[in-house]
Kinemage of the C-alpha trace (Angstrom):
@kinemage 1
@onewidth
@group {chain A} dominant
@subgroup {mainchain}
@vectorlist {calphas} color= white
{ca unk a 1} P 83.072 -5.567 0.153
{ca unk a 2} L 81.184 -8.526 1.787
{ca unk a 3} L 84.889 -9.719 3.203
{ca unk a 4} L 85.676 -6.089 4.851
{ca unk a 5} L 83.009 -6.181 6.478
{ca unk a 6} L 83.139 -9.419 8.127
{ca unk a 7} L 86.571 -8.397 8.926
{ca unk a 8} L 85.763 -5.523 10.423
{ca unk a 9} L 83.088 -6.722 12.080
{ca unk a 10} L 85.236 -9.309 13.614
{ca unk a 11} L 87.431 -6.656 14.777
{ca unk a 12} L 84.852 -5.063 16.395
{ca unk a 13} L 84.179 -7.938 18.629
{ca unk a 14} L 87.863 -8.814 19.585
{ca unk a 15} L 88.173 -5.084 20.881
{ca unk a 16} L 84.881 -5.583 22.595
{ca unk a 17} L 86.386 -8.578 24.024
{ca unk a 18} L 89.803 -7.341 24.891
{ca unk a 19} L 87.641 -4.008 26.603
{ca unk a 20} L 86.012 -6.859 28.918
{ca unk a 21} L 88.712 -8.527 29.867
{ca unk a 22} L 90.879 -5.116 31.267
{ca unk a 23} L 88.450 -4.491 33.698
{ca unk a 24} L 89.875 -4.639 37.112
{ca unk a 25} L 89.280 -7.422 39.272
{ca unk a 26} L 86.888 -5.775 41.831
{ca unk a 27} L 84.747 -4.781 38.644
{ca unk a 28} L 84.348 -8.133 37.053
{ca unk a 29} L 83.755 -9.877 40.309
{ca unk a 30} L 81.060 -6.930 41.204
{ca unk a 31} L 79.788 -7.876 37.627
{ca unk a 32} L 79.579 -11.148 37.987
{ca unk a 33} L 77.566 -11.039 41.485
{ca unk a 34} L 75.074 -8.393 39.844
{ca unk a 35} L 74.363 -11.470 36.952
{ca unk a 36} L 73.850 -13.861 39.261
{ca unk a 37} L 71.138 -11.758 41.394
{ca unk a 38} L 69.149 -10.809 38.179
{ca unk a 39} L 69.905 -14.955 37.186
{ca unk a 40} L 68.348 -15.897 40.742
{ca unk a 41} L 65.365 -13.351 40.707
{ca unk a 42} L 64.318 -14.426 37.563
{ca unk a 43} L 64.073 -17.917 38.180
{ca unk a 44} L 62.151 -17.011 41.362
{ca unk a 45} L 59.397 -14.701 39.478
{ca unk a 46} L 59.376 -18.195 36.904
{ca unk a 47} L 58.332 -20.050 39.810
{ca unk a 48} L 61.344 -21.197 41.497
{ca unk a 49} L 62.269 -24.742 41.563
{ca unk a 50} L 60.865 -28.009 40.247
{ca unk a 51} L 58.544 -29.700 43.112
{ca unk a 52} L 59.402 -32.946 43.965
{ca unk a 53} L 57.684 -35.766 41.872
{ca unk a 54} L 53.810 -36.501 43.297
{ca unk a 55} L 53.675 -40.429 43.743
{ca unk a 56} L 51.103 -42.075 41.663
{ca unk a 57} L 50.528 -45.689 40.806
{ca unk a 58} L 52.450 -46.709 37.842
{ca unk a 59} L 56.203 -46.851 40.270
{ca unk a 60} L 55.883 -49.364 43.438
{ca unk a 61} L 57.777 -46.743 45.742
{ca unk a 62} L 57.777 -50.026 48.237
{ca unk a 63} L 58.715 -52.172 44.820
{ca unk a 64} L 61.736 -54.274 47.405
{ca unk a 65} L 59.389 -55.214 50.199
{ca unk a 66} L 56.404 -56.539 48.735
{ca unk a 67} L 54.573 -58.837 50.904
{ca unk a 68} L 51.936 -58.976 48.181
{ca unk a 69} L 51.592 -61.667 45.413
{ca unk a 70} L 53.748 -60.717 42.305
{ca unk a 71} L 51.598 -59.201 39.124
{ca unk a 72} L 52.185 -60.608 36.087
{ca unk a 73} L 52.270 -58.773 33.117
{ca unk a 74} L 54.858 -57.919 30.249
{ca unk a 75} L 57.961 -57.249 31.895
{ca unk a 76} L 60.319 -55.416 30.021
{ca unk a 77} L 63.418 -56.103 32.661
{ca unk a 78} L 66.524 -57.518 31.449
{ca unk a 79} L 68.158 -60.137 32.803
{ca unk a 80} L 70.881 -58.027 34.646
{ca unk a 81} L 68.443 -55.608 35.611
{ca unk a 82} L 66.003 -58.309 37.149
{ca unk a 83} L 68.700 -59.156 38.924
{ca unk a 84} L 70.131 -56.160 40.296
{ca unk a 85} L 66.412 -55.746 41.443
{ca unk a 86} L 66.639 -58.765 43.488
{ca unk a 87} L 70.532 -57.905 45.139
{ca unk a 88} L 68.882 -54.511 45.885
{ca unk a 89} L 66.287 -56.038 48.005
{ca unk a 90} L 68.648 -57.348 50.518
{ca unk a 91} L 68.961 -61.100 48.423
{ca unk a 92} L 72.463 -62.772 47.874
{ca unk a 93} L 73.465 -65.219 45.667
{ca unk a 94} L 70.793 -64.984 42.799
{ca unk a 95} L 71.184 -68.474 40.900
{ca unk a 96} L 68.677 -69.808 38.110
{ca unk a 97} L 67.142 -66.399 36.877
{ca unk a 98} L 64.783 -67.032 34.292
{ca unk a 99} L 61.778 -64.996 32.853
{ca unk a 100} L 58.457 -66.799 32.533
{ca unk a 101} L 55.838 -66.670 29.744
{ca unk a 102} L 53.743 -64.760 32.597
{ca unk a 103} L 57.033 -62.038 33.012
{ca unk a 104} L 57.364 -62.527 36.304
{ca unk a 105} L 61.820 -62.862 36.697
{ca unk a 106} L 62.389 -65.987 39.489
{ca unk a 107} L 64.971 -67.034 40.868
{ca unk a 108} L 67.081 -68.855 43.710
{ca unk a 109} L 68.539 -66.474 46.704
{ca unk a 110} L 69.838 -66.198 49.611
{ca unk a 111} L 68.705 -63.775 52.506
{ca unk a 112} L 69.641 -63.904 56.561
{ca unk a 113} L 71.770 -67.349 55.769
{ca unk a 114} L 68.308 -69.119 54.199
{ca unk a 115} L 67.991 -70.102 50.109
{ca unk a 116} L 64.592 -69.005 48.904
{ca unk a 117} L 62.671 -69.093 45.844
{ca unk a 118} L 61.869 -65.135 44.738
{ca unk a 119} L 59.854 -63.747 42.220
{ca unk a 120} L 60.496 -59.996 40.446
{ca unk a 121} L 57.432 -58.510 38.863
{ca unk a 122} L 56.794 -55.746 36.221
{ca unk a 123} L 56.671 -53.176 38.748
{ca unk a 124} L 60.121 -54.555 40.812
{ca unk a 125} L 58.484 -55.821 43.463
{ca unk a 126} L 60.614 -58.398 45.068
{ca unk a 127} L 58.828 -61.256 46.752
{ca unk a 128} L 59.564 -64.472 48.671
{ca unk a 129} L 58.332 -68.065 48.283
C-alpha cells in the first residue's frame, strides 16, 4: 500500500511538472516577472538592503599609510600575509621579513628607488624607518 502511494504520489508531481512546463512562452515569462515583483517588494517591506559597514576602531581603514609609530601586540599575520601587507602599501622588494617577540612583521623594502627599513603591525599599518 505504502509503495502505491509513493508511486502515485510521484506521479502526481511529474504531471504537475509536465502541466508547468506547456505553458506558452508569454505565460511563463509573465510568470516569472510577477515572482520577481512580489521577490523585490518583500525584501523592501524587510528593510531593503544591508547598510554599508559603520567604521569603528578595531580595522585601521588608513592601515597602508601610517605615519604613526607601529603598536605592538600579538599579531596573528602570516608570513605571506605580512608581506602582501607591505607590497600593498606601495613597497617593492620585501627582503628579511621576520616577526618579533613584540609582533610587529619588519622588514627591508624598497619604495620611489630608496631601501628602507618597515615595520607591519597587528592592525596592518605599514610604517617607515
Amino acid at each position: 500500500m505504502r509503495n502505491t502511494m509513493g508511486t502515485l504520489a510521484g506521479a502526481a508531481l511529474t504531471l504537475a511538472l509536465m502541466g508547468a512546463c506547456s505553458k506558452p512562452a508569454s505565460e511563463t515569462a509573465t510568470d516569472t516577472t510577477a515572482a520577481a515583483a512580489d521577490a523585490s517588494a518583500s525584501v523592501a517591506d524587510a528593510g531593503g538592503a544591508v547598510s554599508p559597514p559603520t567604521a569603528n576602531d578595531a580595522v585601521d581603514a588608513g592601515a597602508t599609510a601610517s605615519d604613526s609609530a607601529p603598536e605592538a601586540a600579538s599579531n596573528s599575520f602570516t608570513e605571506g600575509q605580512a608581506k602582501g601587507h607591505i607590497e600593498n602599501a606601495g613597497y617593492t622588494e620585501v627582503t628579511g621579513l621576520t616577526k618579533g617577540a613584540d609582533g610587529l612583521w619588519t622588514a627591508k623594502a624598497k619604495k620611489g628607488g630608496a631601501t628602507m627599513d618597515v615595520t607591519l603591525d597587528f592592525k596592518g599599518a605599514v610604517t617607515a624607518r
